[in-house]
FIVO-638163 format. One record per residue (C-alpha): y, z, x; residue in one letter. Coordinates in steps of 0.1 Angstrom, whole numbers. Example, Ala and Ser with C-alpha at 12.3 -4.5 7.8 and 13.67 -1.06 7.14 Angstrom:
2
REC     yy     zz     xx  rest
REC    -45     78    123     A
REC    -11     71    137     S
***
This chain:
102
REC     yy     zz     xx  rest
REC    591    854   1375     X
REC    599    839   1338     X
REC    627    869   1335     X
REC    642    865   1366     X
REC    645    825   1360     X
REC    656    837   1320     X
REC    684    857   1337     X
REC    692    832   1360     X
REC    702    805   1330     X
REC    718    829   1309     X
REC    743    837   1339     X
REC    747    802   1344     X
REC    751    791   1311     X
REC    776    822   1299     X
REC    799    813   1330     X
REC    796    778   1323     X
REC    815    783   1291     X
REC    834    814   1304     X
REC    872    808   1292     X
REC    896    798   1320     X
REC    925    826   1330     X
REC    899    852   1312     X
REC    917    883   1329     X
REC    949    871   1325     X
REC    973    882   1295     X
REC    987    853   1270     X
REC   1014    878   1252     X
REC   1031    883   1285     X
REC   1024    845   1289     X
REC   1046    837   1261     X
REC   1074    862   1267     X
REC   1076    845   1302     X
REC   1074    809   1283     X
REC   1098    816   1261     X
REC   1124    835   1287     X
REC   1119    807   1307     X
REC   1104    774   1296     X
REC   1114    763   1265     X
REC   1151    750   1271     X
REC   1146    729   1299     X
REC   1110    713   1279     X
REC   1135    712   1246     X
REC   1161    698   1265     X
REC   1138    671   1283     X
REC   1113    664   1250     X
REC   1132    677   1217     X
REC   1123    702   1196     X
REC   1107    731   1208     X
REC   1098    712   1241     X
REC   1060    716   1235     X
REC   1060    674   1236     X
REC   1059    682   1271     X
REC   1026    699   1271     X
REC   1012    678   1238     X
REC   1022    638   1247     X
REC    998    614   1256     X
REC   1003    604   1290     X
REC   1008    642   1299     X
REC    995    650   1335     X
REC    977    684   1333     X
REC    943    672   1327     X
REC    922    707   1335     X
REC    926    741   1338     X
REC    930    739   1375     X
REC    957    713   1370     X
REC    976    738   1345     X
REC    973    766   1369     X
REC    988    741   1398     X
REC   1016    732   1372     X
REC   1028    764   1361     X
REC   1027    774   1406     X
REC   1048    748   1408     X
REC   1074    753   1383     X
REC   1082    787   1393     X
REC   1085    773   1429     X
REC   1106    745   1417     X
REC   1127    767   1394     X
REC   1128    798   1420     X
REC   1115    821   1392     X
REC   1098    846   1418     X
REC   1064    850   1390     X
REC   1036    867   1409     X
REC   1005    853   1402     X
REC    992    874   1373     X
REC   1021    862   1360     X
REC   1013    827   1367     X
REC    980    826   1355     X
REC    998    847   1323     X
REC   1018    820   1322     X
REC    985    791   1318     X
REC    962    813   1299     X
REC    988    815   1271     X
REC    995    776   1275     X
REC    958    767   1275     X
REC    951    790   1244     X
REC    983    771   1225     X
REC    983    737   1234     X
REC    952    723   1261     X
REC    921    744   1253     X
REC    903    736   1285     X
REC    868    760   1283     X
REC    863    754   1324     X
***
């Protein structure tokens, strides 16, 4: 009974600190960012348009939130990403610039 309640808290604790996007792939996140992103974000917030992702009132918030973001830029801009690419897309974000660990 002790190893079966052992195993059950050392599933719950490793998922609990599993990283978001885990399966997804941040190098073909950041070709996709960098095809796709950065002008409009440098246009919008100077620079290399990461202001967008780093400013203080920013509204992504968790890694749900990022995924919803990055769904609804490529609906918004028509990109056509499926949604490895998508979640491509926010693991390489969240590794960069939000480090959200849920």
């Amino acid at each position: 009974m002790k190893l079966l309640r052992y195993l059950v808290l050392l599933f719950i604790s490793c998922n609990a600190h599993a990283e978001p996007f885990q399966a997804a792939d941040a190098v073909a996140g950041k070709v996709l960012v960098n095809q796709h992103c950065i002008r409009c974000h440098a246009a919008s917030f100077g620079g290399d348009g990461s202001g967008i992702y780093t400013r203080e009132f920013r509204k992504v918030k968790s890694s749900s939130a990022l995924a919803a973001q990055v769904r609804n830029c490529n609906t918004m801009l028509g990109l056509k990403w499926f949604e490895d690419e998508e979640l491509n897309v926010a693991k390489y974000l969240n590794q960069q610039y939000y480090k959200f660990t849920e």
